[in-house]
C-alpha positions as CSV (number, residue, x, y, z in Angstrom):
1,X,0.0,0.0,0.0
2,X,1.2,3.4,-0.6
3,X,1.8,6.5,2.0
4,X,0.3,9.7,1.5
5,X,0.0,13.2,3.2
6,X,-3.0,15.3,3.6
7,X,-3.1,18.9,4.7
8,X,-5.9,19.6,6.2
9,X,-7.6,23.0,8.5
10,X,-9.7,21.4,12.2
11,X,-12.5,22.9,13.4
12,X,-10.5,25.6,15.5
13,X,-9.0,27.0,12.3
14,X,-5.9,25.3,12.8
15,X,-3.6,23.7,9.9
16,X,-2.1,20.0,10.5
17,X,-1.0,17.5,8.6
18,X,-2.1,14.1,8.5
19,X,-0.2,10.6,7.2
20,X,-2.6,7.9,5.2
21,X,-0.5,4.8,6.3
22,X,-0.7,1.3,4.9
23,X,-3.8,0.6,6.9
24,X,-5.7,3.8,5.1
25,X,-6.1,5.1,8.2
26,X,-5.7,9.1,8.5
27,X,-3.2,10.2,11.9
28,X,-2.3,13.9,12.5
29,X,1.2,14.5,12.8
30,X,2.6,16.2,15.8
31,X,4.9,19.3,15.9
32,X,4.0,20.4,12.1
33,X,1.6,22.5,10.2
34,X,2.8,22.5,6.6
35,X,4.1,19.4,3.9
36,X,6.7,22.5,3.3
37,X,7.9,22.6,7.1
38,X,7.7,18.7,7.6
39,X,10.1,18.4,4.1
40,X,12.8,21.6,5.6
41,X,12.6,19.3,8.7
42,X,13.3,15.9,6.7
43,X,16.4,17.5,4.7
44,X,17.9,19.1,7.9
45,X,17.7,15.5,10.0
46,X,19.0,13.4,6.7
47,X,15.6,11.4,6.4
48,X,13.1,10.4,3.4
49,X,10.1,12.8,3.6
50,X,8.2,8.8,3.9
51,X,10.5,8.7,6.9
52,X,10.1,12.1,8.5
53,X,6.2,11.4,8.6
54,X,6.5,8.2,10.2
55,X,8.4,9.5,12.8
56,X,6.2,12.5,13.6
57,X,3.1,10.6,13.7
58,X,0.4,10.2,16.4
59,X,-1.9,8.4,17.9
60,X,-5.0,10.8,16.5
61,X,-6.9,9.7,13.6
62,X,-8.9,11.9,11.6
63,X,-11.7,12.0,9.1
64,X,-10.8,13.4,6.0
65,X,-14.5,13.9,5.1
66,X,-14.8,16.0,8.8
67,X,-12.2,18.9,7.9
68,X,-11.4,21.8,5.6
69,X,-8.8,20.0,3.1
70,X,-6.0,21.7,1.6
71,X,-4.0,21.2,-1.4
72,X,-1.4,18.8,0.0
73,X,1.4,21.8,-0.9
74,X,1.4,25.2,-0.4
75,X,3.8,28.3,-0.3
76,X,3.6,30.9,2.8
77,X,4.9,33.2,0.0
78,X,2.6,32.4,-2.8
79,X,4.7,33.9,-5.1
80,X,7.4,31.3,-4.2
81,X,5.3,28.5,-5.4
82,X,5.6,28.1,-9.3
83,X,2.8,26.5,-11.1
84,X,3.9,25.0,-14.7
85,X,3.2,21.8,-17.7
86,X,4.3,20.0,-20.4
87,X,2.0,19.0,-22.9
88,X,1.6,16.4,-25.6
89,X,3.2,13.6,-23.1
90,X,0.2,10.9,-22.9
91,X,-0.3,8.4,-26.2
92,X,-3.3,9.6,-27.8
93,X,-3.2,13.2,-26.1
94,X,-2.1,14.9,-29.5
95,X,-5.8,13.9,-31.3
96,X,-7.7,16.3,-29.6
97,X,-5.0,19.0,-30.2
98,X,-4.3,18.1,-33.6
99,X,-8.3,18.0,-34.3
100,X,-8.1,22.4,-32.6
101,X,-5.2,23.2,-35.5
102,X,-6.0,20.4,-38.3
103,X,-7.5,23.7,-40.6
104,X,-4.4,25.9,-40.7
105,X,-2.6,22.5,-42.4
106,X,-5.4,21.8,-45.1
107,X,-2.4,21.0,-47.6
108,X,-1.9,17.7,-45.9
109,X,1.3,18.7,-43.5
110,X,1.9,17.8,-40.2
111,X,0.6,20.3,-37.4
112,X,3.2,21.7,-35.3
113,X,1.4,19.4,-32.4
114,X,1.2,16.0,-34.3
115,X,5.0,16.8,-34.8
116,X,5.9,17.8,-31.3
117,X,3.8,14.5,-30.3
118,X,6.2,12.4,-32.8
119,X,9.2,13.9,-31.6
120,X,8.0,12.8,-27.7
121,X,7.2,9.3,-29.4
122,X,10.6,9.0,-31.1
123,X,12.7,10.5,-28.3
124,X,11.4,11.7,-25.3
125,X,12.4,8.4,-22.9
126,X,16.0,7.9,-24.4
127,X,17.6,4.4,-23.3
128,X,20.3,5.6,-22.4
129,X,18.7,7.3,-19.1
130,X,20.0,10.8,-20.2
131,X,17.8,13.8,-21.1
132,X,15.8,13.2,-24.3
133,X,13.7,15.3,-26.7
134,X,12.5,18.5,-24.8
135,X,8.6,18.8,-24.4
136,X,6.3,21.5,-25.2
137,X,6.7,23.6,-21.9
138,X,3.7,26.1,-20.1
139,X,3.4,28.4,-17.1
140,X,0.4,28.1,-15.4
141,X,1.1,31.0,-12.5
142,X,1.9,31.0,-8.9
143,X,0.4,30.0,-5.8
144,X,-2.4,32.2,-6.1
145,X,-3.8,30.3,-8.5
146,X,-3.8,27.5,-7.1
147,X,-7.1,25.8,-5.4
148,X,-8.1,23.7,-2.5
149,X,-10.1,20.4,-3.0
150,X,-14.4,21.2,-2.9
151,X,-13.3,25.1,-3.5
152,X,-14.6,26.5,-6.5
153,X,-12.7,26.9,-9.7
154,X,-12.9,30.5,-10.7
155,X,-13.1,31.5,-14.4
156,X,-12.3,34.6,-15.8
157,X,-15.3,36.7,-17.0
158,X,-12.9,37.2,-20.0
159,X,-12.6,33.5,-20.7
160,X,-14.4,31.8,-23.9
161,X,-14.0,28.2,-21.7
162,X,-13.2,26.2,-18.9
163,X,-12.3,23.0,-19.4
164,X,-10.7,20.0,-17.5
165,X,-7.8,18.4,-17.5
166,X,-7.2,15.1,-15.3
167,X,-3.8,14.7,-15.0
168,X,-0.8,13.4,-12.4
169,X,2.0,16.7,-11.3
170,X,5.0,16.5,-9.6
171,X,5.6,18.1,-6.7
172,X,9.3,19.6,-5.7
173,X,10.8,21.7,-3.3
174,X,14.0,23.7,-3.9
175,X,17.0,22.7,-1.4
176,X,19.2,25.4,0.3
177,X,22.3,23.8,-2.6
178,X,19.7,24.7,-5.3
179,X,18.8,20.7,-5.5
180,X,15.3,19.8,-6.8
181,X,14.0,17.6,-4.3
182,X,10.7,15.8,-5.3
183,X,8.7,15.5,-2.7
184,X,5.9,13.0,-4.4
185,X,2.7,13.7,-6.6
186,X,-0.2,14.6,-6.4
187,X,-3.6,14.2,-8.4
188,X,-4.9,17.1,-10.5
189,X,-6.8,19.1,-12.8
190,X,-5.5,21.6,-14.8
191,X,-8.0,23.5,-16.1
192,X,-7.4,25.6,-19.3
193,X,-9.3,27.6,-22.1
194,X,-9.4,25.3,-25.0
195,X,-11.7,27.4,-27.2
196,X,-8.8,30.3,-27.0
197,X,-6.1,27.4,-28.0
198,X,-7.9,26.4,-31.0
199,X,-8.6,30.0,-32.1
200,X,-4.5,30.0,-32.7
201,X,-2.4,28.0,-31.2
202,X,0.3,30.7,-30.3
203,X,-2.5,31.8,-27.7
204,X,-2.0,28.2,-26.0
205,X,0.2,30.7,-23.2
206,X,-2.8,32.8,-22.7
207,X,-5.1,29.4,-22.1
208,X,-3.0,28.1,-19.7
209,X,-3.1,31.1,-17.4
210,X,-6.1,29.5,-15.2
211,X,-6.5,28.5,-11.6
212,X,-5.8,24.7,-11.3
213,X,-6.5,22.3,-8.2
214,X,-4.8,19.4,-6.7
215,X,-6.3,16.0,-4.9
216,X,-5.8,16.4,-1.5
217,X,-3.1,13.8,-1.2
218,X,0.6,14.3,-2.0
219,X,1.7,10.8,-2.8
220,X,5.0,9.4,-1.8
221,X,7.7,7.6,-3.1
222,X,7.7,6.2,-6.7
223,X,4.8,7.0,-9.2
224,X,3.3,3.2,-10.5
225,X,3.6,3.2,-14.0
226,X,-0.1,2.5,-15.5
227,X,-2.7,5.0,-13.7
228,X,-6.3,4.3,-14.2
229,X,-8.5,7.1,-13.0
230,X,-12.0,8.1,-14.2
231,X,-12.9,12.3,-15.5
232,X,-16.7,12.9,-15.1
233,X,-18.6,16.2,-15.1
234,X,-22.0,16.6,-12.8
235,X,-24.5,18.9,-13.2
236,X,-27.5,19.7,-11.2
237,X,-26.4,16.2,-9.5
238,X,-26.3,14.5,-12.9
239,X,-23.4,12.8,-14.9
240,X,-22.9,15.1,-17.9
241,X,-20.1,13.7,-18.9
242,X,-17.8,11.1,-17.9
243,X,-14.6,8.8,-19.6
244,X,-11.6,6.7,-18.9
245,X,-8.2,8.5,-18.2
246,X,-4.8,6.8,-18.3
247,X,-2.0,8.3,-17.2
248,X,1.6,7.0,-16.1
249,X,5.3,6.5,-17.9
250,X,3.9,3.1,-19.3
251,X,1.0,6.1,-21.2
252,X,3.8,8.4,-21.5
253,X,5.9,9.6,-24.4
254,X,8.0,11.1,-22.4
255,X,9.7,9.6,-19.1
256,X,8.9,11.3,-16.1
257,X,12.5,12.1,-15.6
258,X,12.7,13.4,-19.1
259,X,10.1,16.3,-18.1
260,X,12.1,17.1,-14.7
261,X,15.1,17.2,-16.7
262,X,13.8,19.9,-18.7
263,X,12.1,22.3,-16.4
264,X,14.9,22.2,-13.8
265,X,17.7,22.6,-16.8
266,X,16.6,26.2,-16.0
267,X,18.4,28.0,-13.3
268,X,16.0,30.2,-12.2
269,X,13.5,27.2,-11.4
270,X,16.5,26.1,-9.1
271,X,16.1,29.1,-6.5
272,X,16.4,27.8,-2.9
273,X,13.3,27.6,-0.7
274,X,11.1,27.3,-4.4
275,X,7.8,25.2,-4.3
276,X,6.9,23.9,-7.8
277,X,4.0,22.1,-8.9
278,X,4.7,20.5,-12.2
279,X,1.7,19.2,-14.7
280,X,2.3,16.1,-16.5
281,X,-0.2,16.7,-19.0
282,X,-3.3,14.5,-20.3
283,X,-5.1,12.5,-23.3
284,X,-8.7,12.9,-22.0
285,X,-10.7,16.5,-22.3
286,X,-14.5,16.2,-22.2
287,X,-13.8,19.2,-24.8
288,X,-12.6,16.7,-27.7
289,X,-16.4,15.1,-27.0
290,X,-18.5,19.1,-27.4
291,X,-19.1,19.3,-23.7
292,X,-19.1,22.8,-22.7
293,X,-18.8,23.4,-18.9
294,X,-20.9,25.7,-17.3
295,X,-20.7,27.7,-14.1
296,X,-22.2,25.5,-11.2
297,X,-20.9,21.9,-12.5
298,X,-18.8,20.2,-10.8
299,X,-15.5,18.5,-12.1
300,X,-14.7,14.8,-10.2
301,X,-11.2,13.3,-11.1
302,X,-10.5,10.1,-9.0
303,X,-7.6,7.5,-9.8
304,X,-5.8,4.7,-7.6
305,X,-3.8,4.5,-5.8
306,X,-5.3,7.6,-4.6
307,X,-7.4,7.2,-2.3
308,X,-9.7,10.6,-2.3
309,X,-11.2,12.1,-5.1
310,X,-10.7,15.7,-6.0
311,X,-13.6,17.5,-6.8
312,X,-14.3,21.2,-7.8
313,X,-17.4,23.4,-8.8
314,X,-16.7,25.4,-12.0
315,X,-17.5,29.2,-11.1
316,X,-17.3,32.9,-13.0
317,X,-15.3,35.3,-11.4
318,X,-17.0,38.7,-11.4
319,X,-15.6,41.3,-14.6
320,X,-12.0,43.3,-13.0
321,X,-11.6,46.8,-14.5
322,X,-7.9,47.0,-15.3
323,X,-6.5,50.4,-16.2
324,X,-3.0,51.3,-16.5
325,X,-1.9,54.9,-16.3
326,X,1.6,56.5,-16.4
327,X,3.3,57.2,-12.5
């Protein structure tokens, strides 16, 4: 069975953090409020985050259903927590793309996806274990945007849609030598604005700039290689929408390490004390099937081994006047 971390807000508005053991059973830890402090605390006494947890656990078992979860990382400086994506990883993930930009190659050729896909396919997990073809790369925001499990998922009124995206994202935290330190992973969905994509595909940037949530549990240790999770979208109570997603290196084009390799080349993404949240990217989008989410449905993305769900209302954030004027 697999160990997971939960961060979580009691009844008394205080933050704790919780270790899903073996048995499945929920247990606060003692003398920690954050995944952040409990990781700082692991790398100064030499131990495994896995480790660290175990030792710091009590007796107290709580309900995850019973408290205010949190998204199993955070920053106290959002702006220290870096929210980014590769795309065009998963087998099958570059139909629905290549179906937004198929028009602009009417004479036959290759869209710039299908052949970023291929490249992935051809070299993006080299044998030799060294870095391979480089992935399509996105910035997604900072901590800001990112969203607690049950809270709503705010759309910009500016926004033409709001679709999901289940998906798998790394989670890392900076050491004090500039070290990327993966601290495990952590279900997600990383919403984005596919109607703007297909409208050109250089505006994929502005698509991507959208609040995105995480499951409430930061997996540890090693990802297993073939996910199976389920994407379904309720409204008014009812299954709009729902499909199979698959996720995983053995539904990968590229290796998992591949995609590390290629965010952390960069040095700023190495600052000390840095929180990143990594998305791996997907092959399922209720958008490839004409759904059009609406404000008031709710997303649900569950997958083993994960054991909770994470689920989100879709909402509309209220029009934001934005003048700039010369100081």
């Amino acid at each position: 069975m697999t160990l997971s971390l939960l961060q979580y807000r009691s009844a008394d508005g205080e933050r704790h953090v919780a270790l899903i053991a073996e048995d499945g059973v929920a247990r606060r830890l003692s003398e920690t409020s954050s995944v952040c402090d409990l990781a700082q605390a692991a790398i100064r006494a030499g131990l495994s985050l896995a480790d660290a947890a175990r030792a710091a656990r009590s007796d107290e078992a709580i309900d995850p259903d019973s408290v205010e979860l949190l998204p199993p990382i955070d920053h106290p400086d959002p702006a220290h927590l870096l929210m980014t994506g590769t795309g065009l990883t998963h087998l099958g993930s570059a139909e629905s793309r290549d179906a937004m930009h198929r028009a602009a190659a009417a004479n036959g050729a290759l869209t710039d996806s299908m052949r970023m896909f291929l490249m992935g396919v051809e070299g993006g997990k080299p044998e030799s274990g060294g870095p391979g073809i480089q992935p399509e790369w996105f910035y997604k925001g900072d901590g800001s945007q990112l969203v607690a499990p049950g809270a709503p998922l705010l759309a910009p009124a500016f926004g033409l849609d709001a679709g999901e995206e289940p998906e798998i994202a790394g989670i890392y935290l900076i050491g004090e030598d500039g070290a990327p330190l993966r601290l495990g992973f952590a279900l997600a969905n990383e919403v984005s604005d596919h109607v703007t994509e297909r409208g050109n595909y250089l505006w994929l940037a502005h698509s991507k700039l959208r609040r995105a949530a995480l499951g409430p549990e930061l997996l540890l240790g090693s990802l297993p290689p073939d996910i199976r999770g389920i994407s379904r979208i309720l409204r008014g109570g009812q299954t709009l929408w729902e499909r199979p997603f698959l996720t995983g290196e053995a539904n990968m084009s590229h290796s998992i390490s591949n995609l590390e390799h290629h965010h952390f080349k960069y040095e700023m993404f190495r600052r000390p004390g840095d929180v990143h949240v990594h998305f791996f990217g997907t092959a399922t989008l209720s958008f490839s099937d004409g759904i059009v989410a609406a404000p008031g449905d709710m997303f649900e993305i569950e997958a083993p081994p994960f054991r909770l769900p994470l689920r989100n209302p879709l909402a509309l954030a209220e029009p934001a006047a934005v003048a700039v004027r010369a100081l």
